[in-house]
C-alpha positions in Angstrom: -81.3 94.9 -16.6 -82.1 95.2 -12.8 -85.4 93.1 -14.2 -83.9 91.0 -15.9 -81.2 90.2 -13.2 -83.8 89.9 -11.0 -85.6 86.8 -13.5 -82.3 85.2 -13.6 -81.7 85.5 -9.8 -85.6 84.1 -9.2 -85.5 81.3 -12.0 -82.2 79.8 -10.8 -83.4 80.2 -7.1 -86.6 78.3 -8.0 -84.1 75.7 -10.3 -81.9 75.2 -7.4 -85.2 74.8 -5.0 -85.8 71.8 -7.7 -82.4 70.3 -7.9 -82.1 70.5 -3.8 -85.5 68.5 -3.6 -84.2 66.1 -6.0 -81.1 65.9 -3.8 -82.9 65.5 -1.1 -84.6 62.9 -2.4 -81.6 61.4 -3.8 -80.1 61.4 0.0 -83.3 59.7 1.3 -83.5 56.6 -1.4 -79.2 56.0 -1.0 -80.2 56.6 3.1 -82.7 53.9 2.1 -81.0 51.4 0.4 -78.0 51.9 2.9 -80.0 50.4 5.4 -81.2 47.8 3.1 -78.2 46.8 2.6 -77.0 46.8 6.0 -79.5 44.9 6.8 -78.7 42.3 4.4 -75.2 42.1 5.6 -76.5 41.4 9.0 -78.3 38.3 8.0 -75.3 37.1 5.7 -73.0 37.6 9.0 -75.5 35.5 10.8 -75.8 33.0 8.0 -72.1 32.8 8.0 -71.6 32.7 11.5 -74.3 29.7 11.8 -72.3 28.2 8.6 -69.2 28.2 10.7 -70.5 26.8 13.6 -72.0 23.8 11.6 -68.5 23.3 10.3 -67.0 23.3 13.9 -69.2 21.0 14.9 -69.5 18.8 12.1 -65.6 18.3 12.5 -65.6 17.9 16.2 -68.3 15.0 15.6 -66.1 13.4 12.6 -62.9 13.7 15.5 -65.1 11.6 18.1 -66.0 9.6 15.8 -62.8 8.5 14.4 -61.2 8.3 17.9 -64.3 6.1 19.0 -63.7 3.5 15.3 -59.8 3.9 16.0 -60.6 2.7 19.8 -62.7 0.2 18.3 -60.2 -1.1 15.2 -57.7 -1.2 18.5 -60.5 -3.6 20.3 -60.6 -5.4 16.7 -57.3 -6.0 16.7 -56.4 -7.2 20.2 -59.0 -9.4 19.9 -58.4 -11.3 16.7 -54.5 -11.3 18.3 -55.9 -12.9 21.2 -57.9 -15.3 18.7 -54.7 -16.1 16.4 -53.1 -17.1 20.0 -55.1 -19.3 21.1 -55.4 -20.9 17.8 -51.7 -21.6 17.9 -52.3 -22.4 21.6 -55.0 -25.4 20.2 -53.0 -26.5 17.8 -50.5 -27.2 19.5 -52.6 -29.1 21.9 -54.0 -31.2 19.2 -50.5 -31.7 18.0 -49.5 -32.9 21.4 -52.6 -34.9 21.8 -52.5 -36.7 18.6 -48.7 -37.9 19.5 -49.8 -39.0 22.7 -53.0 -41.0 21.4 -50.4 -42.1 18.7 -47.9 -43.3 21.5 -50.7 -44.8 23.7 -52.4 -46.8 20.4 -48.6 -48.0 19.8 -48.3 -49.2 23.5 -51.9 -50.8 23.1 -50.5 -52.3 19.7 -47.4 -53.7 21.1 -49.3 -55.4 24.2 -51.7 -56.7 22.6 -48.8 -58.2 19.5 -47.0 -59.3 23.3 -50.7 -60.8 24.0 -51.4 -62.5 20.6 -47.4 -64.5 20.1 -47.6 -65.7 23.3 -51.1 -67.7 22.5 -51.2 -70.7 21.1 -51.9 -70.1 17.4 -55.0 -72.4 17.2 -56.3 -69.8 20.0 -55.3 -66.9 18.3 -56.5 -67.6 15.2 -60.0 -68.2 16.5 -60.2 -64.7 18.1 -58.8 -62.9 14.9 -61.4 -65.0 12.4 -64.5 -62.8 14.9 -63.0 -60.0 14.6 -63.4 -57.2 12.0 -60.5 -57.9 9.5 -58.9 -54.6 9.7 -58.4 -54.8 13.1 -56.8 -58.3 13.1 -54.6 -56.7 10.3 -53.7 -54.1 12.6 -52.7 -56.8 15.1 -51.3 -59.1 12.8 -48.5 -56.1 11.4 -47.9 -55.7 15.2 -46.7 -59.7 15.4 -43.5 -61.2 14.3 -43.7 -63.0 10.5 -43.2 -66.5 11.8 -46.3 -66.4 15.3 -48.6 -64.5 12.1 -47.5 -67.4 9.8 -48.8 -69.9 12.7 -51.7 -67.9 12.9 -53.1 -67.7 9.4 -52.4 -71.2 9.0 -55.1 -72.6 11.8 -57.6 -69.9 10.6 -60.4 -70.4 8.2 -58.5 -70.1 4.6 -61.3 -67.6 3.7 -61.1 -65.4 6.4 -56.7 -66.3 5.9 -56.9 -64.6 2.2 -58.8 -61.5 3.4 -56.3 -61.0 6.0 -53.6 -61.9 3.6 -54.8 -59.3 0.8 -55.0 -56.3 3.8 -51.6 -57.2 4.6 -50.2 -57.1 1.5 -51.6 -53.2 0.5 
């Protein structure tokens, strides 16, 4: 029985010699693979910290950016305000300069209809038959019915019916 103890006490001895190695072993792949993995993690922190730092400064750029478009939309917009104004500003010139050329062709009008009735009519007549007939028209809807009567009677009756016709439209 002592023998026999004995075998049981050696064979679990050397069994447990084998499971320790394999534990040991065991220990040594996990230690392994631990710092496998740790490693790994380090270079996902690293990859997430660079990630993170793109982001930052992808989003700083896109917040210069749209301050330095809104500056410029601003720029836009005070300009083509400034435009619109003088625009107005012109128009109102041309407005006030088409009155006054209007005014100053009526003035030139009504001195030269003061010119033309107080000619003689023969006289008159020849300087409206050598001029272009819608000018003489002009002059002739400046004068009083009766001096253009006068007038277009001692002119050529050709020249007379052209002016006659322009007067009548």
């Amino acid at each position: 029985m002592k023998l026999l103890l004995l075998i049981a006490l050696f064979t679990s001895s050397l069994f447990s010699l084998q499971t320790s190695d394999r534990l040991f072993e065991c220990t040594e792949i996990f230690k392994e693979r631990k710092n496998e993995l740790l490693v790994e993690l380090e270079r996902i922190d690293e990859q997430k910290q660079a990630l993170s730092a793109l982001k930052i400064a992808t989003e700083e750029l896109l917040k210069q950016k749209g301050e330095k478009l809104s500056i410029q939309e601003e720029e836009v917009d005070a300009k083509l305000a400034d435009i619109m104004e003088k625009e107005k500003s012109i128009k109102k010139m041309m407005q006030k300069n088409e009155a006054a050329l209007k005014e100053l062709k009526s003035t030139k009008m009504s001195k030269i209809a003061q010119t033309f009735s107080k000619m003689k009519p023969a006289a008159a007549s020849g300087i409206l038959s050598d001029m272009d007939a819608k000018d003489a028209m002009m002059i002739l809807q400046s004068l009083k019915p009766k001096v253009v009567g006068k007038i277009l009677t001692k002119m050529d009756a050709k020249k007379a019916s052209e002016l006659t016709q322009l007067l009548s439209k």
